[in-house]
C-alpha positions in Angstrom: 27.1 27.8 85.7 27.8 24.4 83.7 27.6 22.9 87.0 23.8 24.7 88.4 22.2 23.2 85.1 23.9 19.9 85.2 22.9 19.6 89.2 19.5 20.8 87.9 19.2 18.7 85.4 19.7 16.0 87.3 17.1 17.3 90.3 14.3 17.6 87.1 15.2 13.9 86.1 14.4 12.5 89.8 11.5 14.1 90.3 9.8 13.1 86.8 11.2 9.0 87.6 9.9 9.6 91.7 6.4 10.9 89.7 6.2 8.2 87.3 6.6 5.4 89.4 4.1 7.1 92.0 1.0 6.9 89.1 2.5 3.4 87.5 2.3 2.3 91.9 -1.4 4.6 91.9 -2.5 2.1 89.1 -1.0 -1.0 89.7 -2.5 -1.0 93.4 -5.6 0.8 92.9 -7.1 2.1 89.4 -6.2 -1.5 87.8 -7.6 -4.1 90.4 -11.0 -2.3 91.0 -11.4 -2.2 87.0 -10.7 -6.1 87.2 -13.3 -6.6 89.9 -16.2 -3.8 88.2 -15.7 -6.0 85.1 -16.3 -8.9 86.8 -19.7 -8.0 88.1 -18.3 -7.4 90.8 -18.5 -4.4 94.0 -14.9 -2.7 94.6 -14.1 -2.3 98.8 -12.0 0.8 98.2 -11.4 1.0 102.4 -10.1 -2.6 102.1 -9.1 -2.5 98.6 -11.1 -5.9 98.0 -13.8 -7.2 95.4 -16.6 -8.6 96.8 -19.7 -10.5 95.3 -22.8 -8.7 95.1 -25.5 -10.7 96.1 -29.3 -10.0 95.6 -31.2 -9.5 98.9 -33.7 -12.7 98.1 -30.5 -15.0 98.0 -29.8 -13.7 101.9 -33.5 -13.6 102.7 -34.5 -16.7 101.0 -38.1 -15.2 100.0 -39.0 -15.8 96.7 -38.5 -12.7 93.9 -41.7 -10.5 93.4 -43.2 -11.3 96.9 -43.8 -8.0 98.5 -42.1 -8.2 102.3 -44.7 -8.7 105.3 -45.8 -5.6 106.9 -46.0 -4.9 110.9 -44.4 -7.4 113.3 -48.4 -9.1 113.3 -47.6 -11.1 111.0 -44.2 -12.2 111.9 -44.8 -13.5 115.5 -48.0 -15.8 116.2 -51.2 -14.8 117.4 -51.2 -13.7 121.3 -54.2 -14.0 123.2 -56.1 -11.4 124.5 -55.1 -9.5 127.9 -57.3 -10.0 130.1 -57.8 -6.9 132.4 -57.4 -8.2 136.2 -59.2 -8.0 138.7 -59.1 -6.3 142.1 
């Protein structure tokens, strides 16, 4: 009997250090770093477990802030002439 609750004992004392080391990895690989990078200013990549920089969409754009964006595909390519319907 001595020997169950010794063996059990032991069995109870693995499984708490295998869970404890398990969070402390969970945090030191995960919870800790995207805390870091949120405090930062930054976006957390959970997939690729990276911090990127958030950039607003004028910096990529290059239009100025507060300018609505052009409508219709008009404005964005020049003025095309008229078809002309042919002839036959």
């Amino acid at each position: 009997m001595n020997k169950t609750f010794t063996r059990l004992k032991y069995i109870f004392l693995g499984l708490f250090l295998l869970s404890s080391a398990g969070v402390l990895a969970y945090h030191g690989l995960w919870v800790w770093p995207k805390q870091r990078c949120e405090d930062r200013g930054g976006a957390w990549a959970g997939k690729w477990m990276k911090c990127a920089t958030v950039y607003p969409i004028e910096t990529l754009t290059r239009r100025p802030t507060n300018v609505p964006p052009i409508n219709g595909e008009a404005k964005l390519a020049p003025e095309a002439p008229a078809a002309q319907p042919q002839k036959k």
